[in-house]
ZAMARGU-4260 file (C-alpha; in steps of 0.2 Angstrom, whole numbers, plus 5000, padded with zeros to 4 digits):
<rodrens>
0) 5000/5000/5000 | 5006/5018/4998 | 4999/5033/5006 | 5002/5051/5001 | 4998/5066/5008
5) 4996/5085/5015 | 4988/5095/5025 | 4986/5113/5029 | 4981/5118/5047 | 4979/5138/5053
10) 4974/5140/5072 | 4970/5158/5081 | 4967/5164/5098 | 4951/5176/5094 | 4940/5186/5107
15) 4931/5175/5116 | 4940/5160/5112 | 4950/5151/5098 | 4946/5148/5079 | 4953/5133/5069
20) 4953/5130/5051 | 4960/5118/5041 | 4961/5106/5026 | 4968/5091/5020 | 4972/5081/5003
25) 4979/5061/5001 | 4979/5047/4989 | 4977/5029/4995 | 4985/5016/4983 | 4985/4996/4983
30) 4995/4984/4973 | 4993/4969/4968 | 4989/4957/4982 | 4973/4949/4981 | 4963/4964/4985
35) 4969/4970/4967 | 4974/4986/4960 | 4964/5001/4966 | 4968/5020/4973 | 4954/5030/4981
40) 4958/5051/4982 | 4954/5060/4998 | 4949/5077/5002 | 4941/5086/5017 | 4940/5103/5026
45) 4937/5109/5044 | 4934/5122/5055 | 4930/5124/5075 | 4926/5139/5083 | 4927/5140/5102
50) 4917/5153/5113 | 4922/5155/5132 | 4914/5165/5145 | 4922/5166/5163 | 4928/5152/5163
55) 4911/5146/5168 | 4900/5143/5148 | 4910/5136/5132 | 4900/5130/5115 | 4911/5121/5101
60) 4903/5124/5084 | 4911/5114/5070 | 4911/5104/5054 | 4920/5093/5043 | 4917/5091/5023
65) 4925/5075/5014 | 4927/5068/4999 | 4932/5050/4992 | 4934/5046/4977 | 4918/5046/4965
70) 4908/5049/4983 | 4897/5066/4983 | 4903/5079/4996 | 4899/5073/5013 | 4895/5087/5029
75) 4895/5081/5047 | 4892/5097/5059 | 4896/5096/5079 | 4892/5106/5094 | 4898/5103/5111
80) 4891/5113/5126 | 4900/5114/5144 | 4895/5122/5161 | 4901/5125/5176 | 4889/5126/5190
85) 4902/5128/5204 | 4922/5124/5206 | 4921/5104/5206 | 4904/5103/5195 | 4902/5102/5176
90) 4888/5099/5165 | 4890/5095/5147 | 4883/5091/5130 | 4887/5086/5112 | 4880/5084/5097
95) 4887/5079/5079 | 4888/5066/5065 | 4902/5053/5059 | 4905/5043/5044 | 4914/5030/5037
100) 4918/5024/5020 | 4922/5006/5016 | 4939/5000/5019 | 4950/4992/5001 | 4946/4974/5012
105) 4926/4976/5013 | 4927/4980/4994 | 4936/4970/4987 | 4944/4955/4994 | 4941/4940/4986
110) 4943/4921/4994 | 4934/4904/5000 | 4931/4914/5017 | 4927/4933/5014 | 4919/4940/4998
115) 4920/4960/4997 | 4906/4971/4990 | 4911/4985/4979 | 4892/4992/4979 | 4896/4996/4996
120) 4889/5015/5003 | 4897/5024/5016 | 4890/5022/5036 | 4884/5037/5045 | 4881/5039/5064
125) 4873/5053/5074 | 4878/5054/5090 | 4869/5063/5106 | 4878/5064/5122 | 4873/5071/5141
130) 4885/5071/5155 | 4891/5077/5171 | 4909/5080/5181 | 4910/5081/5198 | 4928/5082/5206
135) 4929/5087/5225 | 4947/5078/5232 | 4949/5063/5233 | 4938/5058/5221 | 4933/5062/5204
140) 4916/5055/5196 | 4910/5056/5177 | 4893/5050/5172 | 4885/5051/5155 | 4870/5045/5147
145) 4870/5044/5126 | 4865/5040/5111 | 4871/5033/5093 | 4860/5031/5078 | 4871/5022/5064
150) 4864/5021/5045 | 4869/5007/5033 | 4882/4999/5046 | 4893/4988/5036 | 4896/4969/5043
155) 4900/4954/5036 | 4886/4943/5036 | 4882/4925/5032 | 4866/4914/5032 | 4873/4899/5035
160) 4892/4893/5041 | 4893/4883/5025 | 4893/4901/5018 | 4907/4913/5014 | 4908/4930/5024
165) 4897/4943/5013 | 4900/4962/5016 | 4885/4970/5017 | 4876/4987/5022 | 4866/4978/5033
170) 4854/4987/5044 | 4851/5005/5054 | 4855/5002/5071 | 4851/5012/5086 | 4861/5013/5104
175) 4857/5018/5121 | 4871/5020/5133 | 4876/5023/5148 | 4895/5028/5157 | 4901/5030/5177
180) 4917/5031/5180 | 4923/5034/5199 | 4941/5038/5203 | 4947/5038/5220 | 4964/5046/5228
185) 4968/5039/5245 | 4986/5049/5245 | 4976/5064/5244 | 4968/5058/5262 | 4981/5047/5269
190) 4998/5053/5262 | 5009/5038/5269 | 4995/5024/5259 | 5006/5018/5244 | 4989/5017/5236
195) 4989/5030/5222 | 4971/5026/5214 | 4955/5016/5214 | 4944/5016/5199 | 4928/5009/5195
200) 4919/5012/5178 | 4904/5003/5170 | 4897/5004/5155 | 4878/4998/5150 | 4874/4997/5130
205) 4856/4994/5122 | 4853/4993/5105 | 4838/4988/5095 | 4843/4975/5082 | 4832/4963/5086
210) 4836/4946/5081 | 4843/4946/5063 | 4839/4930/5052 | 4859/4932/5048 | 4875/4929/5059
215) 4884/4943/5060 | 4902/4944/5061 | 4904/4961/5072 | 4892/4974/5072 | 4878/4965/5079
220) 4890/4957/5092 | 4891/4972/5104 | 4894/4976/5121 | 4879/4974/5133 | 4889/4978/5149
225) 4906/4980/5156 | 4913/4982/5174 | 4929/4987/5176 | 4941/4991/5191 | 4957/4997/5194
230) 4972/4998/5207 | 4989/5007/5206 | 5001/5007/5221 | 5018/5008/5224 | 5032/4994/5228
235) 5050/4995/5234 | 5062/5004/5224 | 5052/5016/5217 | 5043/5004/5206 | 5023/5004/5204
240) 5011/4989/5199 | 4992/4992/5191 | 4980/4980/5191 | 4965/4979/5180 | 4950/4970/5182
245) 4937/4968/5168 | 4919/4958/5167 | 4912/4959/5151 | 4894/4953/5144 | 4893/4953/5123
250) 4876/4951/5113 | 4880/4935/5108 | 4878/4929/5127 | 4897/4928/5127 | 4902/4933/5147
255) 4922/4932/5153 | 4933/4939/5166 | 4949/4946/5163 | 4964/4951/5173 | 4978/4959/5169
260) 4994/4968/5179 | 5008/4979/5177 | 5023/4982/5185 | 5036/4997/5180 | 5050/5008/5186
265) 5063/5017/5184 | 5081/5012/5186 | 5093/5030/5182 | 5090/5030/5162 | 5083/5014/5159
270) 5063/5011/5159 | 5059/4993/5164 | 5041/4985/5162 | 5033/4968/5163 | 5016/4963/5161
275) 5006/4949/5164 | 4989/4950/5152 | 4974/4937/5156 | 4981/4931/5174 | 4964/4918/5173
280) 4969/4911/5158 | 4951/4913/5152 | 4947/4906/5135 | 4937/4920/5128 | 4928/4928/5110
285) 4932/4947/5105 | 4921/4953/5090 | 4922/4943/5075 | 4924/4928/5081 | 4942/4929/5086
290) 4949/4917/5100 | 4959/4929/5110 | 4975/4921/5118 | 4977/4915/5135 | 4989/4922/5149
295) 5003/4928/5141 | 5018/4938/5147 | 5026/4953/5142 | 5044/4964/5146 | 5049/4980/5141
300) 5066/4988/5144 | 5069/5007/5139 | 5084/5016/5136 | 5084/5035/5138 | 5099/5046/5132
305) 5103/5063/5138 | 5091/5074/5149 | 5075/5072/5140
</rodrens>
């Protein structure tokens, strides 16, 4: 593959805020694999305007324009609202679209397992979010509640497993959501705890698909829930582990429990870290099928040279 490129950003400090505007122009080009021979041309301009007031009311307006290929113009605006009640508590809100044309693989790959689809049309997403931030020491809490509307979501799809994968624009699928994250910093009330943070997070996804008369290999496999939980704290030597601690629950009925943990430091210039990812060795499904591996080891060592 070959990418090529430019882009033009201007940015300015304005009354009342700041002002971006910007462009951008690439070519993507394939060869010769199995995908074929194919280049898609890119285009798209930008621009943001932010508007502040004491430090207490800011509104985001912006857009984005693109272009691919023989693909009309497309426009996808954003707004993004923020208040601040009292030091410590912030409402906000958003607003804006996305979209997404197919990659070279859903178009045109070709074999006994995945057949692309070069009738394929873009997938757009609007997207409404409502939330709050509240931080009084030790503890910092962020809730939100939201909603995606997705148009002609592309999957692969099949109706039977004797079937090849088919790329498809498959349905319009709407999603209600959910997030609370709580972090918690027992330094900032005990300062001898070598306990630096404690955070819990969740997040609850409905949609409305329904039950499709297909299988689907990933969009229709979401999320339904997730737990998750987190400790950082200090061991001897100046070194620091982090644990994580995830339950997860997929559409498909698929539930695992993964636990993973990090340990790191610094020795004069040279960074060392090792990590230990799915400590339960649980046997587990990530979206499209794929069989994840089991407990698996990591180590890192970096070298720094010079002051920086």
């Amino acid at each position: 593959t070959d990418n090529y490129g430019m882009e033009l950003q201007l940015a300015r400090d304005l009354k009342w805020g700041s002002g971006v505007i910007g462009g951008e122009i690439s070519q993507e080009k394939i060869h010769g694999n199995s995908l074929g021979d194919h280049r898609r041309d890119k285009a798209n301009i930008f621009a943001e305007r932010l508007l502040k007031y004491e430090n207490r009311f800011s509104i985001t307006i912006g857009g984005c324009g693109y272009k691919y290929g023989d693909l009309d113009w497309n426009f996808e605006p954003g707004v993004d609202l923020g208040f601040r009640v009292r030091p410590g508590l912030r409402f906000y809100g958003n607003v804006g679209g996305a979209f997404r044309v197919p990659t070279f693989t859903e178009l045109y790959t070709a074999s006994s397992a995945n057949k692309g689809n070069p009738d394929l049309e873009p997938e757009r997403a609007w997207t409404t979010e409502l939330g709050s931030t509240i931080h009084s020491d030790p503890f910092h809490i962020n809730m939100s509640v939201f909603r995606r509307q997705g148009e002609n979501l592309i999957d692969w799809v099949r109706n039977n497993p004797e079937n090849p994968w088919q790329a498809e624009n498959i349905t319009n699928l709407n999603t209600n959501g959910l997030e609370l994250d709580i972090r918690y910093y027992p330094q900032r009330h005990f300062a001898g705890l070598p306990v630096y943070l404690i955070q819990i997070g969740t997040t609850w996804l409905k949609s409305d698909a329904g039950a499709p008369s297909y299988q689907s290999k990933y969009a229709l496999n979401y999320l339904n829930r997730q737990l998750q939980t987190s400790i950082e704290h200090g061991l001897p030597f100046g070194f620091h582990q982090t644990w994580n601690l995830s339950n997860r629950d997929r559409k498909n009925g698929d539930e695992f429990t993964l636990l993973d943990s990090k340990i790191s430091g610094q020795i004069q210039t040279i960074g060392i870290s090792f990590t230990v990812s799915n400590i339960l060795d649980e046997e587990y499904y990530e979206i499209g099928l794929v069989e994840m591996p089991g407990r698996w080891f990591k180590m890192g060592v970096e070298y720094k040279i010079g002051d920086r």
